[in-house]
N, C-alpha and C positions, 0 to 999 in steps of 0.2 A: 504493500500500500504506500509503503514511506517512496519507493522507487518509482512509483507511478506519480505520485507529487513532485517529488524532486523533478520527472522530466517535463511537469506544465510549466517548471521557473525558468528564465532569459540567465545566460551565463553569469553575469552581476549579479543576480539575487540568486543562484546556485553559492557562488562565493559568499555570498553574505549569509549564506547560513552556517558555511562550514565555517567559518569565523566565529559564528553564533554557537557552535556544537563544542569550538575547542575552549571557549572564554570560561574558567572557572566560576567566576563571579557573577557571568549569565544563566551560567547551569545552578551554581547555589542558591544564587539571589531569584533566580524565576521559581526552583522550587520552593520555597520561602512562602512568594507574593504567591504561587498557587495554594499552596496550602492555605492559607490567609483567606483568599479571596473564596475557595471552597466553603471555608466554615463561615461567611458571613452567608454564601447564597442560602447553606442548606441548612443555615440554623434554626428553622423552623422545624426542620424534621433530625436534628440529629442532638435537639436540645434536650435532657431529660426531666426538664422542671418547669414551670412557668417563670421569667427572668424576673418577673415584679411582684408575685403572692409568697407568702412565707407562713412559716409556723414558729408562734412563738415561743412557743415547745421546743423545737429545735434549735433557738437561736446558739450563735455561739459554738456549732460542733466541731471538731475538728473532723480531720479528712479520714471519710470512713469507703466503706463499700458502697452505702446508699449515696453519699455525698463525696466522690474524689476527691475535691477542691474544699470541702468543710461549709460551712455555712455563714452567712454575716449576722450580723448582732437582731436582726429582725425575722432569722430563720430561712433567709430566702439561699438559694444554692448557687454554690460562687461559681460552681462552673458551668452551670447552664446562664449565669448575667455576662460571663467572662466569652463565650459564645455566642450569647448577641451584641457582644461589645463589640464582637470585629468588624458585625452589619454597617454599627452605630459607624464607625471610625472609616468603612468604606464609603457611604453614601455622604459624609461628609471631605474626603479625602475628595474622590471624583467629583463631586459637585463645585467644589474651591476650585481644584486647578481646572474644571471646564470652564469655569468664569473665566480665571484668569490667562485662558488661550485663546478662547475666544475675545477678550477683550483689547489684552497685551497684543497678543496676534497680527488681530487686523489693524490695530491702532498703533501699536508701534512699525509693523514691517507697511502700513500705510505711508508712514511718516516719513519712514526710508526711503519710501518710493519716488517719492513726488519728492521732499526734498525742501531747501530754501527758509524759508520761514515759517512754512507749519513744522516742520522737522523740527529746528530749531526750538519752534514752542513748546512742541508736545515734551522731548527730550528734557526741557526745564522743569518742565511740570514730574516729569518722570525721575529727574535728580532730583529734585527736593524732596521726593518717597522714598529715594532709596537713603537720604540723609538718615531719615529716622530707623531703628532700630528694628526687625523684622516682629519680633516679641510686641516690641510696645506699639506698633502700626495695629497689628490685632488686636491687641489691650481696648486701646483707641476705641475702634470698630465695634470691637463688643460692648463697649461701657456706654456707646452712645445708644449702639442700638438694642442693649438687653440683651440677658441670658435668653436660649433658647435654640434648637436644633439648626433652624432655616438661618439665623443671626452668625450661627459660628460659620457656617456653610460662606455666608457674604462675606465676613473677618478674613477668612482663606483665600477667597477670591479679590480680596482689595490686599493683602497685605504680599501676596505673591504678580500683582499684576505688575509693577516697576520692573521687573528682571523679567520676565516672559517678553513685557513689550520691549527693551533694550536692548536681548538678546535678537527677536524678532527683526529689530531694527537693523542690526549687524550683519544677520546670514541675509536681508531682501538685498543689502547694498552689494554684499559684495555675489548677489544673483542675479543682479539689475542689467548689469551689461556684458550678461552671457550673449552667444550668437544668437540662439535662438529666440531671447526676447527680441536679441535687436533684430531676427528676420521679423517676427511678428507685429512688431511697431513697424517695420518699411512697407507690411503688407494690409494696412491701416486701422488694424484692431484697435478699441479704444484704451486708454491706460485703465480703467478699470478691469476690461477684458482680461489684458496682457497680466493685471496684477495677481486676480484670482485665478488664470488657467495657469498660467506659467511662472510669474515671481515665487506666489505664497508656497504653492506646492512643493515646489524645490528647495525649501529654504525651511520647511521641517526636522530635519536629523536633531539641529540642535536643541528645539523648540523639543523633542520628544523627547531626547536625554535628560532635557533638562525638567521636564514635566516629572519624570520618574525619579529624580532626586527629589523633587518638591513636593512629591505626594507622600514620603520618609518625615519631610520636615513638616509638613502640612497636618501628616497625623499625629505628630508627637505636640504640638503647637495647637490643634484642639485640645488633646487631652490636658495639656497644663491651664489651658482656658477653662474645661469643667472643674481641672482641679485645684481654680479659685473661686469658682461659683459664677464664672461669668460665660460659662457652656452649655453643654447640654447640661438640664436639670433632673434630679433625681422626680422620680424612682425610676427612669430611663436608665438601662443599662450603659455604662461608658466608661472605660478605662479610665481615664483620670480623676474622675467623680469615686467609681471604686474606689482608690487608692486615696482620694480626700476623705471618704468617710471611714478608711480603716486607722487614719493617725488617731483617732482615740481607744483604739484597743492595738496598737504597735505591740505591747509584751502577751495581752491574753488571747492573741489569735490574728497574729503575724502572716497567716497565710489569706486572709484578708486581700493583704497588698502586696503578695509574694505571687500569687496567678497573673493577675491581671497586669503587673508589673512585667514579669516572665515576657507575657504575649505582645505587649508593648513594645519589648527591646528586640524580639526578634523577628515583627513587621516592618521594624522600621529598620532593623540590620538588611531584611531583604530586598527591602525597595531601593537600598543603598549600594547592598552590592549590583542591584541590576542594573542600576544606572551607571555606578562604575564602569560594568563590562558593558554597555552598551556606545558609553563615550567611547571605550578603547575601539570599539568594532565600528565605530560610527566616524568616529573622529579623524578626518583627511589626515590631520597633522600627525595621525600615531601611527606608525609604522610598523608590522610585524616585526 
């Protein structure tokens, strides 16, 4: 089956995968973010508890047979909250950076295109964001707009758009005066035309590496957001809300904030190294 695939690919993207098959870090990092992304689709069916009802009979158990992960101070089961946590963490993870590719995107590699003094403009407006601190632009965002699912989702999407459109900006310029834009502008397509068939498209590699670095920082950057209260809100399951409400039981039941902690570091390990090996495999400038 894999051989019957391999012969619908153009010799370029044959290469790019045997690139893709040797990169350690693509192989790691993708099992990782599959694993990940597995247990957020199928945590409706692979969860064993309700993530928000508890018994308060139960509260407090440590990790048994019925409870793997032990229970929290309200009886509810930390590995069935810890397994829709990663739902919680993907729909906000991909919702933030679709904002901010679609925003960054068009808006900055626009900018690039055309050039002169909207360039100039947009590019100021985009320095002055990235002046401020990635953390505290979120902080920002969420304080104005309030705790809540849809608010962290915006926070992600305005705190990562500066660097998607700058980035954006860089690969349209230096795609602008490849030959085949310049055939397509001698053959009188309008710059809009030219910008979305042939600029934007081509000047994705770095816009996607860099998407999958920022979706690592984007989920770790909600969860410190719930776990000041200005994220998602409880009784919604969410890693760093978990881990906010286990600092009052740190000595009587430590595995509280040891799961959900666990799954944190090694989503974000994965989306790290894929991006990593993606830059290598993607990156003109790196050279086997």
């Amino acid at each position: 089956m894999s051989g019957f695939l391999e012969s619908l690919l153009t010799p370029q993207n044959k290469m790019l995968l045997r690139k893709l098959r040797r990169n350690k870090n693509v192989l790691l990092g993708g099992v990782l973010v599959l694993i990940f992304i597995a247990i957020a689709i199928l945590s409706p069916i692979i969860s064993p508890y309700s993530p928000t009802s508890g018994n308060l009979s139960e509260a407090l158990r440590p990790p048994s047979s019925n409870h793997p992960f032990g229970t929290d101070y309200l009886g509810r089961d930390i590995l069935s909250r810890v397994i829709w946590g990663a739902r919680i963490s993907l729909v906000v993870a991909v919702g933030g950076i679709a904002i901010s590719i679609l925003s960054g995107a068009i808006i900055g590699g626009f900018a690039g295109y055309i050039g002169g003094a909207i360039d100039d403009l947009t590019m100021g407006v985009v320095n002055i964001l990235l002046a401020f601190p990635d953390i505290l632009l979120a902080l920002f965002v969420a304080a104005v707009t309030g705790p809540g699912l849809e608010n962290v989702i915006l926070a992600i999407g305005v705190y990562n758009f500066p660097q998607f459109a700058r980035i954006a900006r860089g690969a349209v310029i230096s795609v602008k005066t490849s030959d085949y834009v310049e055939a397509a502008r001698a053959s009188g397509e309008t710059k809009s035309s030219i910008f979305f068939r042939y600029v934007l498209p081509n000047s994705m590699s770095p816009i996607v590496v860099h998407a999958t670095l920022r979706t690592a920082a984007s989920i770790l950057t909600a969860a410190g957001l719930s776990f000041l209260g200005l994220g998602v809100q409880p009784p919604t399951p969410e890693w760093g809300a978990m881990i906010s409400e286990a600092l009052y039981y740190l000595d009587a039941a430590p595995y509280m904030w040891v799961f959900p902690g666990i799954f944190l570091v090694l989503t974000v390990l994965g989306f790290n190294l894929l991006g990593d090996g993606l830059n290598d495999v993607l990156n003109p400038r790196i050279k086997d």
